[in-house]
BAVOZA-16506 format. One record per residue (C-alpha): residue in one letter; chain; x, z, y; residue number from 1. Coordinates in steps of 0.25 Angstrom, whole numbers, plus 5000, padded with zeros to 4 digits. Layout:
residues N
R   residu   chaine   east     up   north   num
R        a        A      X      Z       Y   NUM
...
END
This chain:
residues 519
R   residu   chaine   east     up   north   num
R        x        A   5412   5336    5278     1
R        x        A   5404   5348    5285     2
R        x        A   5389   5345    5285     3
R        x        A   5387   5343    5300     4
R        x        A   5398   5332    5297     5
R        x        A   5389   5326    5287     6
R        x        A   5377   5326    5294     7
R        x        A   5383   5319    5306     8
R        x        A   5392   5309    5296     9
R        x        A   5378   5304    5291    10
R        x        A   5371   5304    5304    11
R        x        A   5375   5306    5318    12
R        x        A   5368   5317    5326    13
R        x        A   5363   5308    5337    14
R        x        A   5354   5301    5328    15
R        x        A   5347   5312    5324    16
R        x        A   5336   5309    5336    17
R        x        A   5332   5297    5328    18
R        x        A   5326   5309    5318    19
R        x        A   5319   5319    5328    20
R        x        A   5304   5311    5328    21
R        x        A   5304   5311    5314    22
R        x        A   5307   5326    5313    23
R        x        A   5296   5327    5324    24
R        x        A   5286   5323    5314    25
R        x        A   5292   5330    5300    26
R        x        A   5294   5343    5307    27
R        x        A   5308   5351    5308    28
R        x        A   5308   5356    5292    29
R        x        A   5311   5340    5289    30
R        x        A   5321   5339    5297    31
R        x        A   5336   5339    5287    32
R        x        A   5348   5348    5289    33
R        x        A   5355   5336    5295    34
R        x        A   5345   5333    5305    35
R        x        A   5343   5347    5309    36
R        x        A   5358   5346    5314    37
R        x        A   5358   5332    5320    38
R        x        A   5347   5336    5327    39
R        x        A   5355   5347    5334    40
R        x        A   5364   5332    5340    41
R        x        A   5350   5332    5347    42
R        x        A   5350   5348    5353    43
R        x        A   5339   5352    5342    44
R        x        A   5343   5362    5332    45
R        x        A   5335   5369    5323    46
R        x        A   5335   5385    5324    47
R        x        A   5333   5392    5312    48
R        x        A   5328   5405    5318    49
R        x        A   5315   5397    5324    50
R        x        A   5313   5389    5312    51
R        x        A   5305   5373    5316    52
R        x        A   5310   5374    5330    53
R        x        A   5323   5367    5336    54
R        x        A   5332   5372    5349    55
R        x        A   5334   5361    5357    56
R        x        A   5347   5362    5366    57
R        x        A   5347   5354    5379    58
R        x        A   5360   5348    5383    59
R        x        A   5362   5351    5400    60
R        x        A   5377   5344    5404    61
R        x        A   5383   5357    5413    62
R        x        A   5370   5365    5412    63
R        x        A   5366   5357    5423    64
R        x        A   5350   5355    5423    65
R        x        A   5338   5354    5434    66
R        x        A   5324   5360    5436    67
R        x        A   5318   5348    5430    68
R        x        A   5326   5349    5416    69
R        x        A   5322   5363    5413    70
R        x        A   5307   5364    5417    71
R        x        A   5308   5353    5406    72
R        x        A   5315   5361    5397    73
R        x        A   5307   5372    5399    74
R        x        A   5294   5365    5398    75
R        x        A   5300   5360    5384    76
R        x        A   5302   5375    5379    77
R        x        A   5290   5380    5384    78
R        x        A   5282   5368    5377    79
R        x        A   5290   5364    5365    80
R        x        A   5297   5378    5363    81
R        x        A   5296   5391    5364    82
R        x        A   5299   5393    5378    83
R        x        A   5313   5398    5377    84
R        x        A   5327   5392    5383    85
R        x        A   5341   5397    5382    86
R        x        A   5351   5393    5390    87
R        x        A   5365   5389    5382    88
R        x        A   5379   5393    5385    89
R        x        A   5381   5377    5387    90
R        x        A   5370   5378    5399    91
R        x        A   5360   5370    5390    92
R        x        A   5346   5375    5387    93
R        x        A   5339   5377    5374    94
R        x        A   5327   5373    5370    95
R        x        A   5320   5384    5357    96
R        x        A   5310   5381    5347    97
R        x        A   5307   5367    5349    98
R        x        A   5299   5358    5338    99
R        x        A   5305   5345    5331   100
R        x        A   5292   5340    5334   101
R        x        A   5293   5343    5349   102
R        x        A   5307   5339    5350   103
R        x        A   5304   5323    5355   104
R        x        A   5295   5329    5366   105
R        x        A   5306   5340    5370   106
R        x        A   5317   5329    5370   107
R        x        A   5309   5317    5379   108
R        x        A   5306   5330    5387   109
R        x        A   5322   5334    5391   110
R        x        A   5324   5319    5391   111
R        x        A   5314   5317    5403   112
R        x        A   5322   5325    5410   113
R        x        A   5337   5322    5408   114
R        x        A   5339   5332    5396   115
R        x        A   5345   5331    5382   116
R        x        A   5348   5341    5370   117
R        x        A   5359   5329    5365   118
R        x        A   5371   5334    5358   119
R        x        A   5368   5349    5361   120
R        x        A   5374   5353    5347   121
R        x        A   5381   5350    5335   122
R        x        A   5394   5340    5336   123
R        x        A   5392   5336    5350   124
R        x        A   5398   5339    5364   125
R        x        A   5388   5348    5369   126
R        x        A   5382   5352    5382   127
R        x        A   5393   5348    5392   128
R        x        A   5395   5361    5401   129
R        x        A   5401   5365    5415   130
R        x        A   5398   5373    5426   131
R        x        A   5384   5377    5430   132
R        x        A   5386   5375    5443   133
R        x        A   5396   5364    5442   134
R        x        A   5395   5357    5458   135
R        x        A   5388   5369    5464   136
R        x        A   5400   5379    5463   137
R        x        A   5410   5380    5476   138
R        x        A   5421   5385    5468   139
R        x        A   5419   5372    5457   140
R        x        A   5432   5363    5455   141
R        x        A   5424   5351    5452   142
R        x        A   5411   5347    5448   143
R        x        A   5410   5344    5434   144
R        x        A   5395   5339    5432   145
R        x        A   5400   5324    5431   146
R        x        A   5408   5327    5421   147
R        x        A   5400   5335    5412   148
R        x        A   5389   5324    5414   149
R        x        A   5401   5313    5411   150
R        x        A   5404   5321    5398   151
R        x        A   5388   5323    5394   152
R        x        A   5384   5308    5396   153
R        x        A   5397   5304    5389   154
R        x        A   5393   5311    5375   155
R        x        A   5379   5313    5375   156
R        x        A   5372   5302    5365   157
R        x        A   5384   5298    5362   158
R        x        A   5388   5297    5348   159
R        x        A   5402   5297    5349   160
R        x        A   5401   5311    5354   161
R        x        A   5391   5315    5343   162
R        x        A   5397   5316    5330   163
R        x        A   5410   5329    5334   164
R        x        A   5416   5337    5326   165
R        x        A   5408   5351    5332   166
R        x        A   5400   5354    5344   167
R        x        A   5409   5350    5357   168
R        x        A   5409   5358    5370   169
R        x        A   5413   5353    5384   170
R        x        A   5413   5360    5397   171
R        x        A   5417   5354    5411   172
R        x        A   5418   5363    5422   173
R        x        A   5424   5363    5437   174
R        x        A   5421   5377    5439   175
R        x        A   5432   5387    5439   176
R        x        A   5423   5399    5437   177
R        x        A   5422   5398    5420   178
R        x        A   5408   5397    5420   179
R        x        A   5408   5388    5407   180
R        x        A   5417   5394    5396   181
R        x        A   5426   5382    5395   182
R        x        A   5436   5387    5385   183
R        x        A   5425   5388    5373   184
R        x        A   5422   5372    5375   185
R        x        A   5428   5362    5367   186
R        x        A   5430   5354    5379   187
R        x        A   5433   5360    5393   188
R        x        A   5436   5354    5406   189
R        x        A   5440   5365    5416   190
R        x        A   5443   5365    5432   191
R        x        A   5456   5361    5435   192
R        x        A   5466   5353    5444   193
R        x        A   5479   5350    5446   194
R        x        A   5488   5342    5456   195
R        x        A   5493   5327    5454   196
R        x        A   5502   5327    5465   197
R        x        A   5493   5321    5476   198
R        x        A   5482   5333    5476   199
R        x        A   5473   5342    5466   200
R        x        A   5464   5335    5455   201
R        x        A   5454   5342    5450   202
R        x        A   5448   5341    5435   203
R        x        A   5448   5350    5424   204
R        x        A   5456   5356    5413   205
R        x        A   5454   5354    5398   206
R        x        A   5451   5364    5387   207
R        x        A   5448   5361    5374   208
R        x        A   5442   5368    5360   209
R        x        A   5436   5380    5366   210
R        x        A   5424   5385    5356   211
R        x        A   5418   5398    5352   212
R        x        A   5408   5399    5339   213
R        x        A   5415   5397    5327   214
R        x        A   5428   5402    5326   215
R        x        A   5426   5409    5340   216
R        x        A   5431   5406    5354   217
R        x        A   5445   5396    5356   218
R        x        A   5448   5394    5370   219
R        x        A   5450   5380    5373   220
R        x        A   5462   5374    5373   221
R        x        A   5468   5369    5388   222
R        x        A   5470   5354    5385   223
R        x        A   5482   5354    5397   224
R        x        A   5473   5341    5401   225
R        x        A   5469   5340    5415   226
R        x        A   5456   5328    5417   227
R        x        A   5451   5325    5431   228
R        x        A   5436   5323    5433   229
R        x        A   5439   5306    5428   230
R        x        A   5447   5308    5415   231
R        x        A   5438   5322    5411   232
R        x        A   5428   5313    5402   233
R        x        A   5436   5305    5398   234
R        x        A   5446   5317    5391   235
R        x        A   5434   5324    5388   236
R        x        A   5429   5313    5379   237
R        x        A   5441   5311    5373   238
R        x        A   5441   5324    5369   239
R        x        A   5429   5324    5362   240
R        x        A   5432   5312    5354   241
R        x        A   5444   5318    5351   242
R        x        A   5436   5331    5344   243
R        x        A   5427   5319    5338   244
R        x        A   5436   5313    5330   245
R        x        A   5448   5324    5328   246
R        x        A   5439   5336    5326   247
R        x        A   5437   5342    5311   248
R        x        A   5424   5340    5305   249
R        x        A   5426   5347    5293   250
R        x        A   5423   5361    5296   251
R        x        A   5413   5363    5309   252
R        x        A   5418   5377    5311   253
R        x        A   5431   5371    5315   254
R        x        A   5428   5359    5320   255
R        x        A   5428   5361    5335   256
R        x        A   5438   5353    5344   257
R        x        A   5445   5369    5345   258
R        x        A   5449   5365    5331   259
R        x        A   5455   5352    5333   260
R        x        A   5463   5357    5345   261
R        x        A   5469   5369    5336   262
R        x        A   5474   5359    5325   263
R        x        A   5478   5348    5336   264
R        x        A   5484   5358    5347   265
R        x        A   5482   5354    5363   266
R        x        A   5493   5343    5362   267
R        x        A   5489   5335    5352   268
R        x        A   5474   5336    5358   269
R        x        A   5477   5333    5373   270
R        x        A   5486   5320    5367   271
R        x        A   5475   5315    5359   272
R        x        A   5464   5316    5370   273
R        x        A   5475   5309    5379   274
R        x        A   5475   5298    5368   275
R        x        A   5461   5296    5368   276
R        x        A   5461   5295    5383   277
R        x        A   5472   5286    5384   278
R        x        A   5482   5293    5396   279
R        x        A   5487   5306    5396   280
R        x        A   5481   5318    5403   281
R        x        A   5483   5328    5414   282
R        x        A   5488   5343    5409   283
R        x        A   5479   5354    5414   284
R        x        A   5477   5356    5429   285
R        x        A   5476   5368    5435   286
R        x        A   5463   5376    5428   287
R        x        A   5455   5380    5439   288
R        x        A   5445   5390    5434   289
R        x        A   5446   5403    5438   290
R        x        A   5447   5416    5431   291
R        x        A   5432   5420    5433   292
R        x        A   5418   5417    5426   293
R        x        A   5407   5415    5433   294
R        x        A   5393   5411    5428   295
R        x        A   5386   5406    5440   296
R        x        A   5375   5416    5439   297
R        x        A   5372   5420    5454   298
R        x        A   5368   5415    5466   299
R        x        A   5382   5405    5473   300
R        x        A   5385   5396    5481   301
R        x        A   5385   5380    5479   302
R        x        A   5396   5372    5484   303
R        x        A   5384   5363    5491   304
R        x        A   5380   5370    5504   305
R        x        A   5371   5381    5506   306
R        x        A   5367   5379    5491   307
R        x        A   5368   5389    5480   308
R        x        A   5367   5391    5465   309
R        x        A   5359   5401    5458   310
R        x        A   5363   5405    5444   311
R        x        A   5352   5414    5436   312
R        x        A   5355   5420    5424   313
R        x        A   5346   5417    5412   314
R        x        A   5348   5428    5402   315
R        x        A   5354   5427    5390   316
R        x        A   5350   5410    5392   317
R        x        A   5337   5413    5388   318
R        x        A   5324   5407    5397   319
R        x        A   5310   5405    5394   320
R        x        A   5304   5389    5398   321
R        x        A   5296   5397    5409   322
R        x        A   5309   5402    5417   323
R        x        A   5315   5392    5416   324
R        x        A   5306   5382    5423   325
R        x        A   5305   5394    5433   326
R        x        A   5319   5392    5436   327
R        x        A   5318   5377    5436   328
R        x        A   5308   5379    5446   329
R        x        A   5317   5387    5455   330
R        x        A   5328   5378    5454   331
R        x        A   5319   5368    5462   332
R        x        A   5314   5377    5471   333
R        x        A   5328   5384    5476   334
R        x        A   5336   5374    5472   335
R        x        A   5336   5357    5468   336
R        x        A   5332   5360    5454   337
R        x        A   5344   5360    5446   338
R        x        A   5348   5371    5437   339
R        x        A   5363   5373    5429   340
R        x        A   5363   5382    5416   341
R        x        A   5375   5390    5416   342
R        x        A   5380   5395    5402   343
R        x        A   5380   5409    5406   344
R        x        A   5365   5406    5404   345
R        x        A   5361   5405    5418   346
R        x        A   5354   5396    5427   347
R        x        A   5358   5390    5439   348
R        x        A   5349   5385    5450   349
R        x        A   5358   5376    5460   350
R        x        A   5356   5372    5475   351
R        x        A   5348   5383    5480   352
R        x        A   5350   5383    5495   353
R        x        A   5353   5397    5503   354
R        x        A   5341   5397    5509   355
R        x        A   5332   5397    5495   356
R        x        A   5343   5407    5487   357
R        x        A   5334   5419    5494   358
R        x        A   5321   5413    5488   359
R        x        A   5327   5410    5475   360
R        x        A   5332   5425    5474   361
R        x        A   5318   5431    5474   362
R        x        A   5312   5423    5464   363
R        x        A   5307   5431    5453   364
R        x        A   5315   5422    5443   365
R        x        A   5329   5423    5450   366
R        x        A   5325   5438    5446   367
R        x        A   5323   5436    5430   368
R        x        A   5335   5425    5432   369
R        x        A   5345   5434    5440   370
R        x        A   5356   5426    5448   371
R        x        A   5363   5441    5448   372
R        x        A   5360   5447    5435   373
R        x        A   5368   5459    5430   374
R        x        A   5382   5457    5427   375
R        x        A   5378   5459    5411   376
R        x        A   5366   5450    5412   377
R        x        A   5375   5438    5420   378
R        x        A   5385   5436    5407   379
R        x        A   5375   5437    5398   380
R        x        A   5375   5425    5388   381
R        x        A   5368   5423    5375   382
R        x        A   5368   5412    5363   383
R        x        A   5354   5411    5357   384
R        x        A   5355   5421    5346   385
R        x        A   5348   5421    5334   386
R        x        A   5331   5420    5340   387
R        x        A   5334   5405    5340   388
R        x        A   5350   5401    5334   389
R        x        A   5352   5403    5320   390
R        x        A   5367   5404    5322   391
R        x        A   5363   5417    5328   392
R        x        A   5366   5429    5321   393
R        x        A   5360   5438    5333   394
R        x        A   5349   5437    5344   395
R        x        A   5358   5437    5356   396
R        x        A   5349   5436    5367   397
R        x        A   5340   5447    5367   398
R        x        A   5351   5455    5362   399
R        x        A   5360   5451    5374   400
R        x        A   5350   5455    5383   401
R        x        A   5345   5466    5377   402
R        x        A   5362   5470    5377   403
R        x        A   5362   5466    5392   404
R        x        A   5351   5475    5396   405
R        x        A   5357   5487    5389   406
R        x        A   5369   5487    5396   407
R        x        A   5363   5484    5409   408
R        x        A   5356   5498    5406   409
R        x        A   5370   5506    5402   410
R        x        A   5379   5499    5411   411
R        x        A   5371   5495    5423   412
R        x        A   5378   5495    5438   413
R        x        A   5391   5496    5430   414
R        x        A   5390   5482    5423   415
R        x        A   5400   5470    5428   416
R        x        A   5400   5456    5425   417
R        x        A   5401   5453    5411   418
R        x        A   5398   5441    5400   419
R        x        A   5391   5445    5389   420
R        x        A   5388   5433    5378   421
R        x        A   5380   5435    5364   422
R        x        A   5385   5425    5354   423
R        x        A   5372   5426    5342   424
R        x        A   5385   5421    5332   425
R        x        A   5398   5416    5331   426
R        x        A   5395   5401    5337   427
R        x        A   5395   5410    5351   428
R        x        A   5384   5401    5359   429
R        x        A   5385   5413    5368   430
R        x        A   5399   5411    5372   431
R        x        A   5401   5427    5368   432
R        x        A   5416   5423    5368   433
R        x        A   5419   5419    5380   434
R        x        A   5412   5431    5387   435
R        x        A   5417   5447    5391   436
R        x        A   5408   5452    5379   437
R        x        A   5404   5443    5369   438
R        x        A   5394   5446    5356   439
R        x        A   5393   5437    5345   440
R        x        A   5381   5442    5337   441
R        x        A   5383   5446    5322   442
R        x        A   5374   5455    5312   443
R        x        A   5381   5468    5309   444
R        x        A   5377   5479    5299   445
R        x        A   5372   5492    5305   446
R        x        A   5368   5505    5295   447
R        x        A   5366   5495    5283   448
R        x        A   5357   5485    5293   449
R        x        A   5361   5471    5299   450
R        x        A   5361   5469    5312   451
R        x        A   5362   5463    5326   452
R        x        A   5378   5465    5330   453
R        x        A   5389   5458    5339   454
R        x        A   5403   5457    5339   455
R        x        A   5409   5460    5353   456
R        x        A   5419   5450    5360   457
R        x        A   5425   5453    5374   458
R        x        A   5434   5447    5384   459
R        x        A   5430   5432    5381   460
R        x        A   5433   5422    5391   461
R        x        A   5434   5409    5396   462
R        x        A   5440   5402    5410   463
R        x        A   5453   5399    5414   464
R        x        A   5458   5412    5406   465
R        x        A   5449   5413    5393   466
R        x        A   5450   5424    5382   467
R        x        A   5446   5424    5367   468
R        x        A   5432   5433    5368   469
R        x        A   5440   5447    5360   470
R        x        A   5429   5453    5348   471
R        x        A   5430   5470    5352   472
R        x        A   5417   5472    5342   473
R        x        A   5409   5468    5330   474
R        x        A   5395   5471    5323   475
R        x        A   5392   5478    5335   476
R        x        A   5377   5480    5333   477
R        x        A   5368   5474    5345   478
R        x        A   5359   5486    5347   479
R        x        A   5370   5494    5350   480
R        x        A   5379   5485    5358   481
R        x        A   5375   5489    5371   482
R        x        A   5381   5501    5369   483
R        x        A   5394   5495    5363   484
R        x        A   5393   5485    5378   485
R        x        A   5392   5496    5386   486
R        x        A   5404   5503    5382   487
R        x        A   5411   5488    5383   488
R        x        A   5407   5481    5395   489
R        x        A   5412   5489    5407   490
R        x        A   5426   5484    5399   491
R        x        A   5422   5470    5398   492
R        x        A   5433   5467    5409   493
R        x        A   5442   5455    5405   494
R        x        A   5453   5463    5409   495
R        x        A   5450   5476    5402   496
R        x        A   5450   5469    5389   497
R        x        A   5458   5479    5381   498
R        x        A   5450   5491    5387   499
R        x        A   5437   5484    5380   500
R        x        A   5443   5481    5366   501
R        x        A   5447   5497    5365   502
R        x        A   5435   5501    5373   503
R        x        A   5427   5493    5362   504
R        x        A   5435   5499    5349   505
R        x        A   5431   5511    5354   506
R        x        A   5416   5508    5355   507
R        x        A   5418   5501    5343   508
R        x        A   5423   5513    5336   509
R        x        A   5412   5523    5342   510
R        x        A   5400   5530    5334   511
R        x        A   5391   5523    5346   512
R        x        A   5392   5509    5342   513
R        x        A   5390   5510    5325   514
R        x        A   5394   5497    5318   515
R        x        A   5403   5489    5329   516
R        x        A   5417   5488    5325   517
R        x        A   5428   5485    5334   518
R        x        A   5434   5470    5332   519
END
């Protein structure tokens, strides 16, 4: 039995809460190893770089929030920490440097206003995801905000979703323009229909034991199991109990539902989850995502008329308590107050009419928070890298920026839309896999000295045709990697593939960039 397993045979997670006032009054260094990890069953996790101070993760269903949610969270950072929010890849906020001692107040704090940090990490479903602008979109299939709610009310508190094997990640989407990287979730629901004979029915199709982190980036399976809107909860929580009680618990770096589906194959899987529900199920339907990505950073259209979304990019994810009120404040102003966190670390402001989008446009903030920032600033995506995770091998996002900037320098007018995504280490938080140029951060030895490196990925993908991210580069050192990008993203094209594996060979092979190696 591994530790974790241990921990949570002699006590479950949830009843860690029963502890936290007591930890309040003997401070942090009393708190045991097992604690320290139950404690994450409550979204608190205790970083080792900032010693005495706890992360807070705040779980947010869809990424959908309002004004009202994070003028509280930003007064919470600004008073109890140290000012500073990041913006997750599962459109969640976090929360840096917050006391034990503080932690009761913080908590009554998100609780007065409809917000949790429940089950935001270790062996639970964590945050439920879809589209940012899932019922604003004119090009959505269906609107899947019931269903996420459905799936989040069902497991949240709940202890017989408390005690899986690993972490377990669900996505549900209606939109057909892969803004959520469905094939890296354990659980999927994707667009789709198909014809019973008396018209179409629209509902989604199911993909199963996608991952990255350990052991790298598995595409999820397709099920060949069609749900319509009525039966989706109910196949979605049979699945999960299936993981519950089948999955291994021996060793966590293969205990993911990816695991269990490579020893079971989809057959046995899809009979099993029929089983459980009791009747036999629909084969896939008709997948109906298109081919492209598309991030919803911009300025478009809502299905509601005369109505518009607003999508700003937040660099990197990274936002001080200060401009983060300010843009609560501007979704009341320009539009009903409510805001979605995309996980290309955006915010979107929703329902702002055509006759406010002018106004909204010269606001001095829309300029720092650019709706049309340059094409490498668009797809830029960081994990939290090393200032505040100790899993971090690197700093990722000064260094992403820093990257960013240089090649807007060098490249300039000549630049096209591209994802870039730093990954601090292999558990890939930055979603570097799934992306047109991914970096996983390493140290690397250059002229007898240690240092910040990355190895180089390309060609990663999600959607209705999705690709294993290819490694072209490793120990490529970080002060020189935008020379190395420049000579490789005016190749980054999906279908120029092979020209960038030789191009970066070549590179690779070069006097001008000492110490990267070709993979």
């Amino acid at each position: 039995m591994n530790k974790i397993e241990a921990i949570k045979l002699e006590r479950d997670g949830l009843a860690v809460k029963d502890m936290i006032a007591q930890y309040t009054k003997s401070g942090w260094a009393s708190i045991p190893e097992a604690d320290i990890q139950r404690l994450k069953w409550y979204g608190l996790f205790l970083r080792t770089p900032t010693p005495g101070f706890f992360m807070i993760r705040v779980r947010i269903p869809g990424g959908k929030t309002g004004s009202y949610q994070l003028r509280a969270l930003a007064a919470i950072a600004g008073t109890y920490g140290n000012g500073v929010l990041d913006l997750t890849t599962r459109q969640q906020i976090q929360l840096r440097q917050i006391k034990i001692e503080d932690v009761p107040a913080v908590f009554a704090k998100m609780e007065e206003v409809g917000l949790t940090s429940l089950q935001t990490g270790m062996d639970n479903v964590r945050n439920v995801m879809t589209c940012p602008v899932a019922g604003l979109s004119p090009d959505e299939v269906s609107d899947a905000t019931p269903l996420v709610r459905a799936i989040n009310e069902e497991i949240l508190g709940n202890p017989a979703y408390s005690n899986l094997p690993r972490k377990f990640n669900v996505a549900v989407t209606g939109c057909p323009d892969n803004c959520v990287h469905m094939e890296t979730q354990d659980l999927a629901l994707v667009p789709a229909y198909r014809d019973d004979g008396h018209g179409r029915i629209v509902g989604y199709n199911l993909l199963a034991g996608g991952k990255l982190g350990s052991g790298g980036y598995r595409i999820a399976t397709p099920l060949d199991i069609f749900v319509t809107e009525d039966e989706a909860l109910a196949v979605s929580r049979a699945i999960i109990e299936i993981f519950r009680d089948h999955g291994s618990r021996e060793n966590r770096t293969q205990a993911r539902l990816a695991f269990l589906l490579e020893e079971w194959g989809e057959d046995r899987f899809r009979e099993e989850t029929e089983t459980r529900l009791g009747k036999a199920l629909s084969p896939a339907g008709i997948d109906a995502r298109k081919a492209i990505e598309k991030s919803h950073i911009g300025i478009y259209r809502q299905t509601q008329p005369g109505m518009n979304y607003v999508g700003l990019k937040v660099l990197v994810g990274r936002i001080t308590h200060d401009d983060l009120a300010k843009i609560a404040a501007l979704a009341e102003k320009y539009g009903t107050g409510e805001v979605r966190i995309s996980p290309a670390q955006a915010l979107i402001i929703t329902n702002v009419s055509d006759r406010k989008i002018g106004d909204l446009d010269r606001e001095p903030l829309v300029k720092q928070f650019a709706y049309n920032p340059s094409p490498v600033y668009k797809g830029l995506v960081s994990c939290v890298g090393s200032d505040y995770c100790n899993l971090a091998v690197i700093e990722t996002k000064g260094r992403a920026v820093e990257t960013a900037k240089a090649l807007e320098a060098r490249l300039g007018s000549t630049l096209k839309p591209i994802t870039m995504h730093w990954s601090g280490c292999p558990a890939a938080c930055g979603n570097h896999l799934v992306a047109d140029i991914g970096l996983l951060g390493k140290k690397a030895k250059v002229d007898g000295k240690v240092v910040d490196a990355v190895d180089i990925y390309v060609g990663g993908r999600s959607g209705p045709d999705p690709k294993l991210a290819v490694k072209i580069m490793e120990d490529v050192p970080c002060d020189r990697l935008p020379l190395v990008l420049e000579g490789l993203v005016p190749y980054h094209a999906r279908e120029k593939m092979h020209r960038v594996r030789g191009g970066a060979k070549k590179l690779a092979s070069s006097n001008q960039v000492p110490n990267a190696t070709a993979a």
